[in-house]
N, C-alpha and C positions, 0 to 999 in steps of 0.2 A: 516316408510313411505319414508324416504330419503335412505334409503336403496336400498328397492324394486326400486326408480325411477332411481339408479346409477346400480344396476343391467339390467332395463331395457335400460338403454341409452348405456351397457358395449354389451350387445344382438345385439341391430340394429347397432352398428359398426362395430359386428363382420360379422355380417350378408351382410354390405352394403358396404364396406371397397373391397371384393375381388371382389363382382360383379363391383364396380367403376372400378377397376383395370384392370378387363376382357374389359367391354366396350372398355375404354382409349388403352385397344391392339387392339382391334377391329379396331377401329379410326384410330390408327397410319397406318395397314395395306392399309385403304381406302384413306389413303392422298397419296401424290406421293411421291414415294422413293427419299431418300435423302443420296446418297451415296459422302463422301467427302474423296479428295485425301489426305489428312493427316490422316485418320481413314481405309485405306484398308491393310488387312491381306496376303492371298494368293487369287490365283485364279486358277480356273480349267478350261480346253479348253474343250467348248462342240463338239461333232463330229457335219461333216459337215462347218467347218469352219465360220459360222456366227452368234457364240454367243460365249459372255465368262460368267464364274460364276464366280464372284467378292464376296469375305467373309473380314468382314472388324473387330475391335477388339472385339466388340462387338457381334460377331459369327453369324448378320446376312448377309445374302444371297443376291446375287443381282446380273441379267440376264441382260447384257450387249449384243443388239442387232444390227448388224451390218450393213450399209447400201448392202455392199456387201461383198463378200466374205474375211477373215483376214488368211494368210495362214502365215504358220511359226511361231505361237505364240506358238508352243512344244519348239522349240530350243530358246527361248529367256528367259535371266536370269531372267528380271526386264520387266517391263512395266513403262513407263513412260504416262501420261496425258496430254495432252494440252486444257485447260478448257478454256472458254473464262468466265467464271467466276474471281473475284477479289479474289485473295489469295488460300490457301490451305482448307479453312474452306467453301468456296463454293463448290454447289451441282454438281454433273456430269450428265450433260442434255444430250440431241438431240441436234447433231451438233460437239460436243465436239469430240476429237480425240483420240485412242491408238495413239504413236508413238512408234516404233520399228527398232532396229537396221537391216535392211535387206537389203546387194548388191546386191537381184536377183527383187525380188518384189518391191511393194508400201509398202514406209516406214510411213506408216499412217493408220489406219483404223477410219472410220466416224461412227460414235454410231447412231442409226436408234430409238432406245430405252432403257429405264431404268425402268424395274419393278421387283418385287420382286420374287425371286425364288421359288416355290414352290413344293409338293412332286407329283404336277401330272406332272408340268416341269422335275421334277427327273425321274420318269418314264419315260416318253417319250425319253429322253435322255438315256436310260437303251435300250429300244427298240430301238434307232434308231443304239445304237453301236455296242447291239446283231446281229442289220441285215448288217450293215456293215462288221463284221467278217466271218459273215457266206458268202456272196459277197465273200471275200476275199478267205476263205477257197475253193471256188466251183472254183476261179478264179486259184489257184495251182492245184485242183484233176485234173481240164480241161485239 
């Protein structure tokens, strides 16, 4: 008897255990991103100048959208943050800054949004650099 009921109780854990786990990822993706400047990796410049893709140690992903346009962020080594947030462990909002070392342009860009990257974002950003090459290309046959 005590068998069968340690068996059964061994069943619904194994059973209940990964769906808990899928939901709880579900969740986190519905809350609001919380990308903090002591926890970011690399970043990718998306074409079009007003988003960056922020990857942090944790390898997720995060769509940095710009009030206006951020030009010059190919040539710069580092990025630096200006959060009006307290410390390095607070979240990067709306409002918040890139600053950037640049003597031609604005040495700031203003973050318009923060959400998570995703593969229809990846796509999109696929098409938009496909059509920008080809621009380019038509722009030399001319």
């Amino acid at each position: 008897m005590i068998r069968s009921l340690v068996l059964a109780a061994a069943t619904v854990a194994c059973v209940t255990v990964p769906v808990l786990a899928q939901s709880t990822r579900e969740m986190d993706r519905r809350e609001a991103p919380c990308l903090r400047q002591r926890n970011i990796y690399d970043y990718q410049i998306v074409p079009g100048n007003r988003s960056l893709i922020v990857t942090d140690y944790s390898r997720q992903r995060y769509r940095l959208t710009f009030i206006g346009g951020c030009y010059n962020l190919q040539h710069q080594f580092g990025l630096a943050f200006r959060s009006r947030g307290v410390g390095t462990l607070s979240c990067i909002t709306k409002g918040d800054e890139i600053v950037k070392r640049d003597g031609v342009g604005p040495s700031q860009c203003i973050i318009r949004s923060v959400e998570y990257q995703t593969r229809a974002m990846d796509r999109a950003d696929r098409d938009a650099l496909r059509e920008q090459q080809e621009r380019r290309d038509r722009r030399r046959n001319d």
